[in-house]
Residue, then its C-alpha position, 0 to 999 in steps of 0.5 A: x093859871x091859863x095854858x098860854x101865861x108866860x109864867x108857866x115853866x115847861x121842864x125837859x119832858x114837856x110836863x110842867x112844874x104844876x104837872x109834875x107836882x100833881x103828879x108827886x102828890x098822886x102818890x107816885x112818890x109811895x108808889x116809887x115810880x118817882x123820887x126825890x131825884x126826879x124833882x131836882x130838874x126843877x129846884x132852880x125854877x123860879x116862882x113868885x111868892x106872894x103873901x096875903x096879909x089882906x084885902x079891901x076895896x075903897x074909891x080912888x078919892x079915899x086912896x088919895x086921901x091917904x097919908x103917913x099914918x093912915x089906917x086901911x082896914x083889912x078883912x081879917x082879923x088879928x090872929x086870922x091865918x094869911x094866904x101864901x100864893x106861889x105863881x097867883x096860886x094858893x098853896x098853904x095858909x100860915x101865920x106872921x112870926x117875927x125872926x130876927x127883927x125881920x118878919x116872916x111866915x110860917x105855913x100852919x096849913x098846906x092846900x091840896x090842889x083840887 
């Protein structure tokens, strides 16, 4: 995400969400310069969360071709982990589960920031 996007949160001290959180996983947290408590400032900052099931590309005469019933073939495979972005960026990888007659995602694999 660019300095200038709107969706940037910048928290009291200047520092943004995705600052402080590089920060946390410096190990600042082991170190006890931090704690839990210093992460409250942002628990009610909202993020959008997005999960990638897949992707495909098609000209837009096929996507007006579409009706009721139509299949779109992704590019993954059945039982292929799916994406979890949070603000446009991927932070795990996880699997659909069913809950409750609702489907859901369960993260099996988080990605460090590099």
């Amino acid at each position: 995400m660019a300095a200038g996007d709107n969706d940037t949160q910048t928290l009291s001290d200047g520092m943004s969400f995705e600052e402080m959180l590089a920060d946390v996983d410096k190990g600042d947290l082991a170190a006890g310069e931090k704690s839990a408590s210093d992460l409250e400032a942002v628990f009610d900052v909202p993020v959008r969360l997005s999960v990638v099931l897949g992707r495909t590309k098609m000209p837009v005469a096929k996507l007006l071709q579409m009706d009721i019933g139509t299949v779109v073939e992704l590019d993954r495979q059945v039982g292929e982990a799916i994406d979890i972005y949070v603000n446009d960026r991927l932070v795990a990888r996880g699997e659909i589960v069913l809950v409750e007659g609702r489907l859901g995602v369960t993260m099996t694999e988080i990605i460090k920031a590099g």
